[in-house]
C-alpha positions in Angstrom: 11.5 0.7 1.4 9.6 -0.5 4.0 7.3 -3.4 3.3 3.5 -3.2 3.6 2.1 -5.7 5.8 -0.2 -7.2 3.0 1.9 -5.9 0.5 0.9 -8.6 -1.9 -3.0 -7.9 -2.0 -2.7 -4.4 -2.3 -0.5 -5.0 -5.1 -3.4 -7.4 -6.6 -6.1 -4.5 -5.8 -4.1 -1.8 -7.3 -3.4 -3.4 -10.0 -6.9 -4.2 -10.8 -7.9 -0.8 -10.0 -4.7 0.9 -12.2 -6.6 -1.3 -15.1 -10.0 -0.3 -14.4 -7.9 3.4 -14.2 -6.3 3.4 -17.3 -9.2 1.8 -19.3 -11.4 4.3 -18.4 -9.3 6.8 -19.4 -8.7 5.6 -23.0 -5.1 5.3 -22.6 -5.0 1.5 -23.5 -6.4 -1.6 -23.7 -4.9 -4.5 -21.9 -5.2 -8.1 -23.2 -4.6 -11.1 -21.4 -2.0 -12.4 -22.5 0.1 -8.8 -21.1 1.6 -9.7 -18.4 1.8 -8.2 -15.2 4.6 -7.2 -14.8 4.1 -5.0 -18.3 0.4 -3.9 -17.0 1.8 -3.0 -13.8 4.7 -0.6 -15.7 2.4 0.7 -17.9 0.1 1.6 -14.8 2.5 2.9 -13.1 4.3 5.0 -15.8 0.7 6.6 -16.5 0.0 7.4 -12.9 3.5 9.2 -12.7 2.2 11.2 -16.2 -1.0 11.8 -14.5 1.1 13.4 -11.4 -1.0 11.0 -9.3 2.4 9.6 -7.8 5.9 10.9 -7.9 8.3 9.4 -10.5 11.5 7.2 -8.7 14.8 7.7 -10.6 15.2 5.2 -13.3 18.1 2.9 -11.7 15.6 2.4 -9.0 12.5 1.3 -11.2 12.7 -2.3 -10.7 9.9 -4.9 -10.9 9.7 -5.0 -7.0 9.8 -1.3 -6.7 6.9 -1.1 -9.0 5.1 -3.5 -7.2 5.5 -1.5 -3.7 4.9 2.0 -5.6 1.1 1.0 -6.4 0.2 -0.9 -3.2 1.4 2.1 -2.0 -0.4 4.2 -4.1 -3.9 1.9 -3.7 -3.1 1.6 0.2 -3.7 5.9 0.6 -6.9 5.4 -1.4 -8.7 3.2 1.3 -10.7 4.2 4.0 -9.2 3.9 7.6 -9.9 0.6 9.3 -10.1 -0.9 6.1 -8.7 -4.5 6.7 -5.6 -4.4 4.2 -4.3 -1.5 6.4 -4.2 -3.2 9.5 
């Protein structure tokens, strides 16, 4: 698994976006008090049902893996030169 160079705000962006995603699809309701490691599960495990991203085998779904599976995910959903890519 090679690490994004701004791994971290990808991660924050897809996770925001995975929300705004999974909202507007009806398939929950987050509150704030979830946390994010749950939101970012949840997120994930939808986008996998959704065949948006490919499922990892379970002994490799980690917290950390999550994380780099959706900034990932959010990274090939921006536009070239955009500045988290650089």
């Amino acid at each position: 698994m090679k690490k994004l160079k701004h791994e971290a705000e990808l991660f924050k962006a897809a996770l925001l976006a995975g929300i705004e995603y999974a909202e507007g699809r009806k398939a929950v309701e987050f509150e704030l008090t979830d946390s994010a490691k749950d939101k970012a599960l949840y997120i994930y495990r939808l986008l996998v049902h959704d065949r948006l991203i490919s499922p990892m085998p379970e002994e490799q779904l980690g917290e950390k893996t999550v994380r780099h599976r959706l900034a990932t995910w959010y990274a090939h959903s921006l536009p070239e030169g955009h500045p988290l890519l650089e």
